[in-house]
C-alpha positions, 0 to 999 in steps of 0.5 A, spaced: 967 411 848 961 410 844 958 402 845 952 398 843 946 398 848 943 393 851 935 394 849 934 396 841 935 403 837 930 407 837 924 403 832 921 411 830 929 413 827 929 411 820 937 406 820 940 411 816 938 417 820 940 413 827 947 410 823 948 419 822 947 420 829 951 413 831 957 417 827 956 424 830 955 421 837 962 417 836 965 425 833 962 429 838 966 424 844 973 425 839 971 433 839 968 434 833 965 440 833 960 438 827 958 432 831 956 436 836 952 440 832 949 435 829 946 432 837 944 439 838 940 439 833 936 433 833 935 433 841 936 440 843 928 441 842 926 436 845 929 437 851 927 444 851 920 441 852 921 437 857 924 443 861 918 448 859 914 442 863 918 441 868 919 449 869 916 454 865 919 460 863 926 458 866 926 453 861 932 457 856 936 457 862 934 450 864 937 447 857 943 452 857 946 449 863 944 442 862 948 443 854 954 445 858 954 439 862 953 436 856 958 438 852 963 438 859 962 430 859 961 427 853 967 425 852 967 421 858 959 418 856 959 410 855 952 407 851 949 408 844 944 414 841 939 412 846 943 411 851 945 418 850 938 421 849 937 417 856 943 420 859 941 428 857 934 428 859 937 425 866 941 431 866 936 437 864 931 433 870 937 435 875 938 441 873 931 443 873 930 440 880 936 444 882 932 450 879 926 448 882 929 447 889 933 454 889 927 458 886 921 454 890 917 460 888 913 456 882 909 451 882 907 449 876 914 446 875 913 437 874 918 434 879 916 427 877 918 421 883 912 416 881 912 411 877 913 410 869 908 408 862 909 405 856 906 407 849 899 404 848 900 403 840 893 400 839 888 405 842 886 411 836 885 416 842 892 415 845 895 416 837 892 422 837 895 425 843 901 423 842 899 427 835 899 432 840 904 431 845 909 436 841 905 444 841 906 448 846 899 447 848 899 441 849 906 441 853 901 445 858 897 440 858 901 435 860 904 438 864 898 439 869 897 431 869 900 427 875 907 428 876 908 421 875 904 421 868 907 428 867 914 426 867 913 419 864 909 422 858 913 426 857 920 423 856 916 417 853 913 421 847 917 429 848 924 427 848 922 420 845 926 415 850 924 408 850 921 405 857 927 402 860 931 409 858 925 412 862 924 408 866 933 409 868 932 416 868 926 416 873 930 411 877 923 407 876 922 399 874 920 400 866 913 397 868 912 402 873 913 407 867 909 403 862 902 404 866 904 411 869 905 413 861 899 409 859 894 413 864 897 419 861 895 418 854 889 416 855 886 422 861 890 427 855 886 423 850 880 424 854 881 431 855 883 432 847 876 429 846 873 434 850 876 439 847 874 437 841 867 436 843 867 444 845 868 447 839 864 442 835 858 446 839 861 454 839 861 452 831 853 450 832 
């Protein structure tokens, strides 16, 4: 059954677009094939993101399976929209930490366990990161961080949850994942700025 969560909806969702996901989400819980259809498609590719970091090219496999549990489950999921994205997210993570553990052959996979950011809002090198943070590239790179920043990163800016969602998924306090998030954005604004630097040079 859908419920109001405690924290507040998603401020980057305009209120008609949360209002749609709001009713797809109570639709889907019912059985409705299209309200399923509707949160596949809103947080399909952000989960894949988050499973491209967390473990490469198993991450098709990865979304799959934690879609299944999803679909197996969600009649049973209590919370709002948000609390969904939560409460996915959390699912993809064990399943990518599944995979992880019986493969152990990779390690490039981010299984974060330190502690979670919050979004700095007020500094114009972290904005253009989080311009960033949704390519491919960008993934990689995120990835490459420590894997408390990784992960916090990743759910904060790629799958779009707020610090205490995060910080739930991540079984850390919202204060934690506030400064990990924080130190992240700005060593990947660092290396953006780099990056940036270097080919201003090659076009010298």
């Amino acid at each position: 059954m859908t419920r109001r969560s405690a924290h507040s909806p998603n401020p980057s969702r305009e209120p008609a677009a949360q209002a749609t996901l709001t009713d797809a989400l109570e639709a889907a819980q019912a059985g409705d094939e299209q309200g399923f259809t509707t949160l596949y498609r809103e947080f399909a590719p952000r989960l894949l993101r988050y499973a491209r970091a967390l473990v490469g090219q198993d991450a098709d496999d990865v979304a799959a399976e934690a879609w299944l549990h999803i679909a197996r489950d969600i009649r049973g999921f209590t919370g709002d929209v948000d609390a969904f994205a939560g409460w996915s997210a959390r699912i993809l993570r064990n399943r990518a930490i599944d995979m992880a553990r019986y493969a152990a052959r990779r390690p490039s996979y981010v299984t974060a366990t330190g502690d979670i950011p919050e979004l700095p809002t007020d500094d114009d090198s972290a904005d253009e990161a989080m311009e960033h943070a949704a390519t491919r590239s960008a993934i990689a790179t995120i990835a490459s961080l420590p894997k408390d920043q990784a992960e916090a990163v990743l759910l904060r800016v790629v799958v779009g949850l707020d610090t205490q969602t995060a910080a739930q998924v991540l079984g850390k306090r919202p204060g934690a994942v506030r400064v990990a998030a924080h130190r992240g954005l700005k060593s990947l604004a660092r290396r953006l700025e780099t990056q940036n630097d270097d080919l201003r040079g090659d076009d010298v």
